[in-house]
C-alpha positions as CSV (number, residue, x, y, z in Angstrom):
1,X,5.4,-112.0,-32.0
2,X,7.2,-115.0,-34.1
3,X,6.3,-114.7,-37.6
4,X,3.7,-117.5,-39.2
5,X,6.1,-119.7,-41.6
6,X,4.9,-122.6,-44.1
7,X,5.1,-125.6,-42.3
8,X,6.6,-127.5,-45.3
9,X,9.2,-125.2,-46.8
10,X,9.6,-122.5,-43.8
11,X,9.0,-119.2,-45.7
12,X,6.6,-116.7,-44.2
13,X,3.5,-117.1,-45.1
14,X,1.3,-113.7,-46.2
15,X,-0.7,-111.7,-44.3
16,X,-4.2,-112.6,-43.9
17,X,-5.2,-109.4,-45.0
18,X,-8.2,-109.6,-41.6
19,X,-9.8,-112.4,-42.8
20,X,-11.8,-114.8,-40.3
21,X,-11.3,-118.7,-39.6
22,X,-8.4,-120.8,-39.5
23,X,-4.8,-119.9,-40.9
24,X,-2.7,-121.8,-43.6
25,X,-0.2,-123.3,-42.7
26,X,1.4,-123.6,-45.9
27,X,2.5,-120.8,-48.2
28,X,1.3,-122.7,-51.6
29,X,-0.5,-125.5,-53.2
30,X,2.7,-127.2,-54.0
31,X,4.1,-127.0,-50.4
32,X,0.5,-128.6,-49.5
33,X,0.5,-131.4,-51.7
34,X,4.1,-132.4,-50.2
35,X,3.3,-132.3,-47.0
36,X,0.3,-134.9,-47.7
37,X,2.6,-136.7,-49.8
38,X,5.1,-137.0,-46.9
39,X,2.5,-138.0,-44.6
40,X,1.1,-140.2,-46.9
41,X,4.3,-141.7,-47.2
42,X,4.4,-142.8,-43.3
43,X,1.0,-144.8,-43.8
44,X,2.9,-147.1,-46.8
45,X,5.1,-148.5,-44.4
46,X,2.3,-150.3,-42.7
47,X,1.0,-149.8,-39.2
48,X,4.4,-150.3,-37.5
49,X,6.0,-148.1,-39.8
50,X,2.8,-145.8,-38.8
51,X,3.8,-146.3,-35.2
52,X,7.1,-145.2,-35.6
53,X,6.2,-142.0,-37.4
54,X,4.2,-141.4,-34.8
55,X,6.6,-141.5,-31.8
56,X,9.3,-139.6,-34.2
57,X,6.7,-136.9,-34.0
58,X,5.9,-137.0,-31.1
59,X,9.6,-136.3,-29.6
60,X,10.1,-133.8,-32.3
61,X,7.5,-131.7,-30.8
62,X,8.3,-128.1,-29.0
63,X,7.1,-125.5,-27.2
64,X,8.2,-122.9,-28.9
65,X,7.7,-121.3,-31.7
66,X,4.0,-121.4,-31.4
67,X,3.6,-122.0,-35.4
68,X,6.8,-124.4,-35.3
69,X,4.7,-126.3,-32.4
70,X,0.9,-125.9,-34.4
71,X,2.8,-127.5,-38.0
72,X,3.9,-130.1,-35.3
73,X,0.5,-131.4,-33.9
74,X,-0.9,-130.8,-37.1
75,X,1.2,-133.6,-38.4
76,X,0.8,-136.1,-35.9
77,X,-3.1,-135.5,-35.3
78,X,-3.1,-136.6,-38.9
79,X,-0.7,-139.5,-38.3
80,X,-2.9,-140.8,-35.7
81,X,-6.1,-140.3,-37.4
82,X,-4.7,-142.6,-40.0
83,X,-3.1,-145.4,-37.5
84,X,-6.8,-145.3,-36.0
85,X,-8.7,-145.9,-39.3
86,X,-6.4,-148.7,-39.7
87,X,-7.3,-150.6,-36.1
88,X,-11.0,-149.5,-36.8
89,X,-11.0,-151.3,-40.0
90,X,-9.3,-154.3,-38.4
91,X,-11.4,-153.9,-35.7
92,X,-14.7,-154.5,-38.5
93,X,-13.3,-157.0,-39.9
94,X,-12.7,-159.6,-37.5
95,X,-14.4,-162.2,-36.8
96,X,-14.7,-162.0,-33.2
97,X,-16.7,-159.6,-32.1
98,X,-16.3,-157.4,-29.0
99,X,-17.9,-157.9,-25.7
100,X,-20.4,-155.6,-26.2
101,X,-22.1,-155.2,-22.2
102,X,-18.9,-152.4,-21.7
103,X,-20.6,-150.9,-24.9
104,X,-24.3,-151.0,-24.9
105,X,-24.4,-150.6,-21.0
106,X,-22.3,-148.3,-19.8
107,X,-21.1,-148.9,-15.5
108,X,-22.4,-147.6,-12.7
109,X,-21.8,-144.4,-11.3
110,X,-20.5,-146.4,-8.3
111,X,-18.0,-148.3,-10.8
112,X,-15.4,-145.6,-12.7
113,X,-15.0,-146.4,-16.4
114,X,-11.3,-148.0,-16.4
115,X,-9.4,-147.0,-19.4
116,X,-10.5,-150.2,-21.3
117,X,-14.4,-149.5,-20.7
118,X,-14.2,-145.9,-21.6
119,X,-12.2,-147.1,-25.0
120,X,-14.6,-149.4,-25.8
121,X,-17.8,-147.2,-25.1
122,X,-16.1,-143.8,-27.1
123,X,-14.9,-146.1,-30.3
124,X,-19.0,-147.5,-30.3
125,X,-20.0,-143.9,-30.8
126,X,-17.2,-142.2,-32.5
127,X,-18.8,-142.7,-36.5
128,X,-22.3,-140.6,-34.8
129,X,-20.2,-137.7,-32.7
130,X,-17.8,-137.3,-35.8
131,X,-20.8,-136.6,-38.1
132,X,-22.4,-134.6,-35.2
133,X,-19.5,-132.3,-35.2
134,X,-19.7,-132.4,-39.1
135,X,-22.9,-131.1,-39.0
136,X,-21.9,-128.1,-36.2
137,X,-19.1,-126.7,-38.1
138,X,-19.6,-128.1,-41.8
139,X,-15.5,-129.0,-41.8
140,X,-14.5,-132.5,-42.2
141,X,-11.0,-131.4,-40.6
142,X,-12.5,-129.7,-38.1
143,X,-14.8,-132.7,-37.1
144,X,-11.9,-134.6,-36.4
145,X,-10.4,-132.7,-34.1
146,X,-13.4,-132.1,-31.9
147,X,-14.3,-136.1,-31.8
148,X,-11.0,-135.8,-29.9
149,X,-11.4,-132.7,-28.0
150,X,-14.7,-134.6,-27.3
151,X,-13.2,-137.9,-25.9
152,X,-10.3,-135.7,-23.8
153,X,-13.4,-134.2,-22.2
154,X,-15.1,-137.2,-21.9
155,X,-12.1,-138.8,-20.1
156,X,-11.6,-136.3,-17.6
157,X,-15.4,-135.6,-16.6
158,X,-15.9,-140.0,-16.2
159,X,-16.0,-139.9,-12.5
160,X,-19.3,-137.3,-13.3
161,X,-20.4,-140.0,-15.5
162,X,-24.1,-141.2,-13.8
163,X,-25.6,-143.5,-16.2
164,X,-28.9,-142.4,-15.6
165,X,-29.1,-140.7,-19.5
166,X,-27.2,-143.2,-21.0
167,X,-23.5,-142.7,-22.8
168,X,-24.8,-141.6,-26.0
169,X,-26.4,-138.3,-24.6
170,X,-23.8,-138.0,-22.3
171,X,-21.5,-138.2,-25.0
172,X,-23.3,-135.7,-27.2
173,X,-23.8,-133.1,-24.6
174,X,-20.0,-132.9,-24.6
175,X,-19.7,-132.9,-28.0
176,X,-21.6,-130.0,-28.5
177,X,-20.4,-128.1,-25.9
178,X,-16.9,-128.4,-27.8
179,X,-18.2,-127.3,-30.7
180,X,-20.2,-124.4,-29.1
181,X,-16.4,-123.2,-27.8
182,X,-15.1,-123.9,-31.0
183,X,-17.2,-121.7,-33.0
184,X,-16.8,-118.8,-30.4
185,X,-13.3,-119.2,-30.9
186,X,-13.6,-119.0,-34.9
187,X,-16.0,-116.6,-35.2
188,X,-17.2,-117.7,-38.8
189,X,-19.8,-115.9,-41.0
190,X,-20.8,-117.3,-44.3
191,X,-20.0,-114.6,-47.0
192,X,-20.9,-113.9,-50.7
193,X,-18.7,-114.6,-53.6
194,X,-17.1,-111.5,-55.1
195,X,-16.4,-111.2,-58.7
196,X,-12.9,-112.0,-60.1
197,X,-11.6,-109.6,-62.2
198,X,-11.3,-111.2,-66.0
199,X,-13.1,-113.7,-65.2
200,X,-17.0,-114.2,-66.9
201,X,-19.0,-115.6,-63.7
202,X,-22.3,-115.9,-65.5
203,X,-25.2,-113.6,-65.0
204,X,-26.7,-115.9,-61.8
205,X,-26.6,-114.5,-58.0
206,X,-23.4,-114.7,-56.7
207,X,-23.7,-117.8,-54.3
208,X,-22.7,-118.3,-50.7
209,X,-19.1,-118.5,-49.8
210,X,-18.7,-120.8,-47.2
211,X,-15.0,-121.1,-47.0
212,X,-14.4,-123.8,-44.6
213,X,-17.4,-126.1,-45.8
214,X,-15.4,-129.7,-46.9
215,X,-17.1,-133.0,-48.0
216,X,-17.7,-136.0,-45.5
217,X,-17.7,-139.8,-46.9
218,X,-20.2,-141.9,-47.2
219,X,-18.5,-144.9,-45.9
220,X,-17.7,-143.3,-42.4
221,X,-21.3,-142.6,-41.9
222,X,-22.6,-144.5,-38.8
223,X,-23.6,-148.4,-39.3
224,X,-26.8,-147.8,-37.1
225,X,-28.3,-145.4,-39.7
226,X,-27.3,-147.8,-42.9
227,X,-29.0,-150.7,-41.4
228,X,-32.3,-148.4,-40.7
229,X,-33.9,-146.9,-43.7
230,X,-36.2,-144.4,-42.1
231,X,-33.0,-143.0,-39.7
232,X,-30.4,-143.4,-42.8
233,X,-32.8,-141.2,-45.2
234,X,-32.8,-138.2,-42.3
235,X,-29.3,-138.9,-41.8
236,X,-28.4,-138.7,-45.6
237,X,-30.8,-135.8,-46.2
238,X,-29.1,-133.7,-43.4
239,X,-26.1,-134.3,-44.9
240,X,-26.6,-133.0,-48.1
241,X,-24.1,-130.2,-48.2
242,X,-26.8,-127.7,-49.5
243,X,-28.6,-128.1,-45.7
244,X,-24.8,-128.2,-44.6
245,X,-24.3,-125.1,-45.8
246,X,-27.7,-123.7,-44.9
247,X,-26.9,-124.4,-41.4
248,X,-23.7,-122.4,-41.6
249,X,-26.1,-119.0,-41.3
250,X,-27.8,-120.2,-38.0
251,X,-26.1,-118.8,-34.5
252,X,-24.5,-121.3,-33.2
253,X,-26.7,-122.3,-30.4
254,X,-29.7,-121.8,-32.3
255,X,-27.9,-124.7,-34.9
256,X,-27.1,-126.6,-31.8
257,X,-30.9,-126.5,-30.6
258,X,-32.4,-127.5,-34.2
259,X,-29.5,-130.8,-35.2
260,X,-30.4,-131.9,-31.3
261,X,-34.0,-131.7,-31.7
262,X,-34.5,-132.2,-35.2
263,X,-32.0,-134.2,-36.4
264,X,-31.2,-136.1,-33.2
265,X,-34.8,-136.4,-32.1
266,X,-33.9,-135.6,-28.7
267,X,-37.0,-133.8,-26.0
268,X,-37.0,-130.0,-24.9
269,X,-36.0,-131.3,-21.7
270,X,-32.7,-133.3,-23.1
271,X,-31.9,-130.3,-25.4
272,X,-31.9,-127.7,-22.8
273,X,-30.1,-130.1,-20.5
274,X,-27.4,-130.3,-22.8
275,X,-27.1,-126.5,-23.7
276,X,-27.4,-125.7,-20.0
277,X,-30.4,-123.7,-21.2
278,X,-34.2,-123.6,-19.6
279,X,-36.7,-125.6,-21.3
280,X,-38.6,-122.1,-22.8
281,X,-34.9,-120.9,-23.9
282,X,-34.6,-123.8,-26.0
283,X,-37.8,-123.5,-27.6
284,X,-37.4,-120.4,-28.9
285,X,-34.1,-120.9,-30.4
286,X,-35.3,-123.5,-32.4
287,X,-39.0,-121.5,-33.2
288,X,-36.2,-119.0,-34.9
289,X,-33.8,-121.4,-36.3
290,X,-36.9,-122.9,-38.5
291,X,-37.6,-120.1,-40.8
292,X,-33.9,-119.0,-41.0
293,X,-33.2,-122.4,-42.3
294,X,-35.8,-122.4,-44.3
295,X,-35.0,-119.3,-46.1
296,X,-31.3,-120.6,-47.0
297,X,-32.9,-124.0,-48.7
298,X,-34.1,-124.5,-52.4
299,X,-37.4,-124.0,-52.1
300,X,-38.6,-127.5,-53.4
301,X,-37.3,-129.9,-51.1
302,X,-36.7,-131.9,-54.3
303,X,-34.1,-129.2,-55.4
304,X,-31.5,-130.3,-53.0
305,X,-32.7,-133.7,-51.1
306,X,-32.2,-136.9,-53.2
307,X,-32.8,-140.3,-52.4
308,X,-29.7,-142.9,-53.8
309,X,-28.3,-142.3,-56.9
310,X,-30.5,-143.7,-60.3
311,X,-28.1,-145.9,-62.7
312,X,-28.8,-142.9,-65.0
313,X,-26.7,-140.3,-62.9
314,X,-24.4,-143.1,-62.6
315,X,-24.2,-143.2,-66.3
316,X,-24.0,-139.6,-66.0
317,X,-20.7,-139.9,-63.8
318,X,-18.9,-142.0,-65.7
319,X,-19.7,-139.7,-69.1
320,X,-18.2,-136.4,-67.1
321,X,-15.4,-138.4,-66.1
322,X,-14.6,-139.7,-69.3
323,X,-15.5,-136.2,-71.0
324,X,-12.2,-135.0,-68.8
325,X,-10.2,-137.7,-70.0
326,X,-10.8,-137.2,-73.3
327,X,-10.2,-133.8,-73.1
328,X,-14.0,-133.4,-74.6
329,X,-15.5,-129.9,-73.6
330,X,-18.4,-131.1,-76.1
331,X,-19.4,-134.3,-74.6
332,X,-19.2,-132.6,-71.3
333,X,-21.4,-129.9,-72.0
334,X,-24.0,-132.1,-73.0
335,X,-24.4,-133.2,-69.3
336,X,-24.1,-129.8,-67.9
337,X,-27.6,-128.3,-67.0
338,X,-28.4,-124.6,-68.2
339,X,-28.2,-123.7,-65.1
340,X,-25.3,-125.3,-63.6
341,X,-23.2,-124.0,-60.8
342,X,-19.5,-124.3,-59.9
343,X,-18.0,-123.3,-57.0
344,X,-14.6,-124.4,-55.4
345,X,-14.3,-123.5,-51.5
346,X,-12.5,-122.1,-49.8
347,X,-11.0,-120.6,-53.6
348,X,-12.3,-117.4,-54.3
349,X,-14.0,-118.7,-58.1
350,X,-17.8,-119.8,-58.9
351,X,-19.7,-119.8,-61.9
352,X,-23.4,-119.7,-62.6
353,X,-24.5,-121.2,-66.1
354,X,-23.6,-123.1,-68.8
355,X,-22.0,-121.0,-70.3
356,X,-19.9,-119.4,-67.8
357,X,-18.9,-122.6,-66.6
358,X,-17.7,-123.6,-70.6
359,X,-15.8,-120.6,-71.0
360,X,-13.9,-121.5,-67.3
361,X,-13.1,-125.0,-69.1
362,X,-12.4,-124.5,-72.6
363,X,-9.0,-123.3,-71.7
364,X,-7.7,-125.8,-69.3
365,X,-8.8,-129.0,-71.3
366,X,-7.1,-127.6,-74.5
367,X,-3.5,-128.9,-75.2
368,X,-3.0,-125.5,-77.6
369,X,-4.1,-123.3,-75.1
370,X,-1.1,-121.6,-72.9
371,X,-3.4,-122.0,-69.8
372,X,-3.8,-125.8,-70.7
373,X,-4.0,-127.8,-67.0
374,X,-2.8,-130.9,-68.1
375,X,-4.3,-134.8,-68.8
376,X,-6.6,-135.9,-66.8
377,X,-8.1,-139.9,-64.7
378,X,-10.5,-140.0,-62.5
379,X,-12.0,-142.5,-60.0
380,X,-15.5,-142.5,-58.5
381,X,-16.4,-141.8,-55.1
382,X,-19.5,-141.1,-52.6
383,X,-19.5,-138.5,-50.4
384,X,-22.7,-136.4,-49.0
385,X,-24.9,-138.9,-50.0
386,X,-24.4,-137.6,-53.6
387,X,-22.0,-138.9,-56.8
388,X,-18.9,-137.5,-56.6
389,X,-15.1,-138.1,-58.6
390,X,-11.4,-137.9,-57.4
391,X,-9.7,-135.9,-60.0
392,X,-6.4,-136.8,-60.8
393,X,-3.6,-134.5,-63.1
394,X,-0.4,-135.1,-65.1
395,X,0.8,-131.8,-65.6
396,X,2.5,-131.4,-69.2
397,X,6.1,-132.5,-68.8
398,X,5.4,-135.1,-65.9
399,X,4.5,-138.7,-65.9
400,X,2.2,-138.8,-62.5
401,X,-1.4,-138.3,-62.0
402,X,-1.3,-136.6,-58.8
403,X,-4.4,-135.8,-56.7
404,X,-6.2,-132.0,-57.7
405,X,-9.7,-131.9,-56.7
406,X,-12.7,-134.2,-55.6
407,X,-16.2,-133.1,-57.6
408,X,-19.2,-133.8,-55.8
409,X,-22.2,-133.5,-58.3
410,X,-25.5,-132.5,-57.7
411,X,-28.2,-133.6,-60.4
412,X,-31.3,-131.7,-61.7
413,X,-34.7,-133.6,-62.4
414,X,-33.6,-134.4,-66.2
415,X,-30.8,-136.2,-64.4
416,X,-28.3,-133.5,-65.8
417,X,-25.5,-132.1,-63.9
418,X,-27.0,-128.6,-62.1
419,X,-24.7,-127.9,-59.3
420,X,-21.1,-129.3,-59.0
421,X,-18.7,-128.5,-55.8
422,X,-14.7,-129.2,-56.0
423,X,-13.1,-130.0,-52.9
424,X,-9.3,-129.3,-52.7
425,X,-7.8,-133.2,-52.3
426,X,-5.9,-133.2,-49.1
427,X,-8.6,-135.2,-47.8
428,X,-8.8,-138.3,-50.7
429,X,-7.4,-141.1,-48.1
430,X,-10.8,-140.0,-46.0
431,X,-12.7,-141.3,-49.2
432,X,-10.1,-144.1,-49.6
433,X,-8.6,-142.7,-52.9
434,X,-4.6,-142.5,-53.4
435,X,-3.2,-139.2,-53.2
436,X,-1.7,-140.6,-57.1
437,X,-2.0,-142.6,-59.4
C-alpha cells in the first residue's frame, strides 16, 4: 500500500487513528494555506494564465501513486472551478443574452442534445443542483464535485434523455442519485464534541460535531429564488446551517425523500420516481424523516430561521469586527449573548457561554500573553442567509494579513450574538474575499 503523503510538502501524513469521512491531504495548516496560496496564485494571471495552469496540470497528472494522482485532480478540479466562475460571471454580465429555447425547452427525444445544447441547459441549472447537493451532504467542497459527477452523468445518459419531465427533474434525479452513492461511500455520522483537556468548555451540552459541515455563499444562490420572495424565504430558511446540520442525522434516503418533497415541492409520484422507490416507500421515509428533524431543531422556529438581517445586527457586525481589531475583549463581550456558542468544524473545540467563550479569547487578543494570535482586519461577508466576517491575521513578526477563519453569526432576539460558527478559509474566493490582504 503507498503511504498517504501531504500533497504540498510530501511528508506522510498521520494515521487517521479510524476516523470516518474524507482524508487530508495536507499534513498542516501551513502546508494548506500554501497550497491555496499557490492556487490562488494561477487565478492572478488572468483567465489565460488560468488556462495554462490548467493544461500544466492536466499533463502532470499520473496514475500512480494513488495519493500522488488524488493531490493531482484535487488541484485542477479547483483550477477549473475557478476558470468557470470566471466565464459565469462574464457570462452575467453581458449584454447579450443567450438564446434561451436550448435552455427553457430542452429537444426532443428524437433530437440528441449536441454538446452545445447540453452546455447550455446544465450551466441554466448548475446554481439549483450545486445547492441541492449542498443540502445532501452539508459540504460546500463536496457540492462541487457532485455538480460535476452530476453533469458527467448527465452527459452520458442524454440519449435516455425523453423530455417528457422536463430537464430540471431530469437533472435532479441524477443529482441525487450521486449523492445517494456518495454518502454510501462516506459513511458519515454526526458525532458529539468531546472535552479538550485544559480547556474550560462552559457548563452547556456538548453540541453536535459535524465535521464536514462548510458554509455556502449567498451570492451563488440561484437567481430564480432571489427574484421570488415566497421560494427565496424557503430557500434561505433551508439553508440556515442549523437545518443544515439537523439534516446531517436523517438516513440518507430518508433526507433525499424530505429536501425532494419538502424543499423541492416535488409529488409522491416524482419523488419515488427519482429514488427508484414505490409511491408508499417514499411516504414513509418522509412520515419518519419529519419528527427526526424535528427533534434536531430549536424548538422555536424563531431560534434558528431569520428573515434578512436588521441594520441593528449589521451594527452589531461591524462592532465584533472592530472589537478584534482593536484587540477589545470588553467591547466584544458586550455583544456576546449569555448563552453564546462557539464551535469551529471540523477542529475538535466549542464553547457554550459567555464566559467560556471570554476565557478562549482573552489570551489570543492579548499582545502580553505568550499564546497571543496576532493583529487582526476583517471584511464582511454573507453566507447561509446569516452575517458573517472573513477574518484576516498578521502574526507577530510578519507584515501580511493572511486569511484564518470566516465567522458566520447567528443573533438572539435582543439582536446579540448567541451562536457563532468559524469556517477554516480555504474557501474565501467562494465568498469573493482575498486569501490576504
Amino acid at each position: 500500500m503507498v503511504a498517504q503523503v501531504c500533497a504540498s510538502c510530501g511528508k506522510r501524513l498521520p494515521a487517521r487513528g479510524g476516523r470516518a469521512g474524507r482524508s487530508s491531504v495536507y499534513c498542516s495548516a501551513a502546508c494548506r494555506q500554501k497550497a491555496y496560496r499557490e492556487r490562488q496564485g494561477a487565478a492572478e494571471t488572468g483567465v489565460q494564465g488560468l488556462i495554462d495552469d490548467i493544461a500544466r496540470k492536466v499533463g502532470d497528472l499520473t496514475p500512480q501513486p494513488p495519493s500522488v494522482l488524488y493531490s493531482g485532480v484535487t488541484d485542477l478540479s479547483a483550477s477549473v472551478a475557478r476558470l468557470r466562475r470566471v466565464a459565469r460571471i462574464a457570462r452575467e454580465s453581458a449584454k447579450d443574452s443567450v438564446t434561451p429555447s436550448p435552455v427553457t425547452k430542452p429537444p426532443a427525444a428524437e433530437t440528441p442534445l449536441t454538446e452545445a445544447d447540453f452546455a447550455a441547459l446544465t450551466e441554466s441549472y448548475r446554481r439549483e443542483i450545486q445547492v441541492h447537493c449542498y443540502r445532501m451532504t452539508g459540504s460546500y467542497d463536496d457540492a462541487e464535485d457532485l455538480v460535476q459527477e452530476t453533469f458527467l452523468r448527465a452527459w452520458r445518459a442524454r440519449e435516455g434523455f425523453e423530455g417528457r419531465a422536463g430537464a430540471r427533474t431530469w437533472l435532479y434525479r441524477i443529482a441525487t442519485n450521486a449523492c445517494l452513492d456518495f454518502q454510501r461511500r462516506t459513511a458519515r455520522r454526526p458525532q458529539r464534541y468531546e472535552p479538550v483537556p485544559g480547556m474550560n468548555h462552559g457548563t452547556g451540552e456538548a453540541p453536535d460535531r459535524i465535521t464536514w459541515l462548510q458554509p455556502y455563499p449567498d451570492d451563488e444562490l440561484p437567481a430564480a429564488d432571489q427574484d421570488r420572495p415566497d421560494v427565496a424565504a424557503v430557500s434561505r430558511e433551508t439553508l440556515e446551517l442549523v437545518f443544515l446540520a439537523a439534516l446531517q442525522h436523517l438516513p440518507p434516503r430518508q433526507r433525499a425523500v424530505l429536501i425532494l418533497r419538502d424543499v423541492l415541492g416535488l409529488t409522491a409520484t416524482e419523488t419515488a420516481e427519482a429514488l427508484g422507490l414505490t409511491v408508499a416507500s417514499a411516504n414513509s421515509a418522509l412520515q419518519r424523516a419529519r419528527p427526526t428533524l424535528r427533534d434536531h431543531l430549536p424548538g422555536q422556529r424563531a431560534d434558528w430561521a431569520a428573515g434578512e438581517p436588521t441594520e441593528a445586527q449589521r451594527a452589531v457586525l461591524q462592532g465584533y469586527m472592530a472589537a478584534a481589531e482593536r484587540l477589545d475583549l470588553d467591547a466584544m463581550t458586550e455583544l456576546l449573548s449569555k448563552d453564546v456558542r462557539l464551535t469551529m468544524p471540523p477542529n475538535p473545540f466549542w464553547f457554550t457561554g459567555r464566559d467560556a467563550f471570554v476565557d478562549f479569547l482573552r489570551p489570543t487578543l492579548d499582545p502580553a500573553s505568550p499564546m497571543f494570535f496576532g493583529h487582526w482586519r476583517h471584511l464582511p461577508a454573507r453566507a447561509n442567509g446569516r452575517l458573517a466576517a472573513g477574518g484576516y491575521v498578521r502574526r507577530p513578526g510578519t507584515h501580511v494579513y493572511r486569511a484564518q477563519v470566516l465567522d458566520v453569526l447567528r443573533f438572539d432576539a435582543d439582536d446579540r450574538i448567541v451562536e457563532v460558527t468559524s469556517f477554516e478559509p480555504h474557501l474565501f474566493p467562494a465568498f469573493g474575499l482575498p486569501l490576504k490582504l
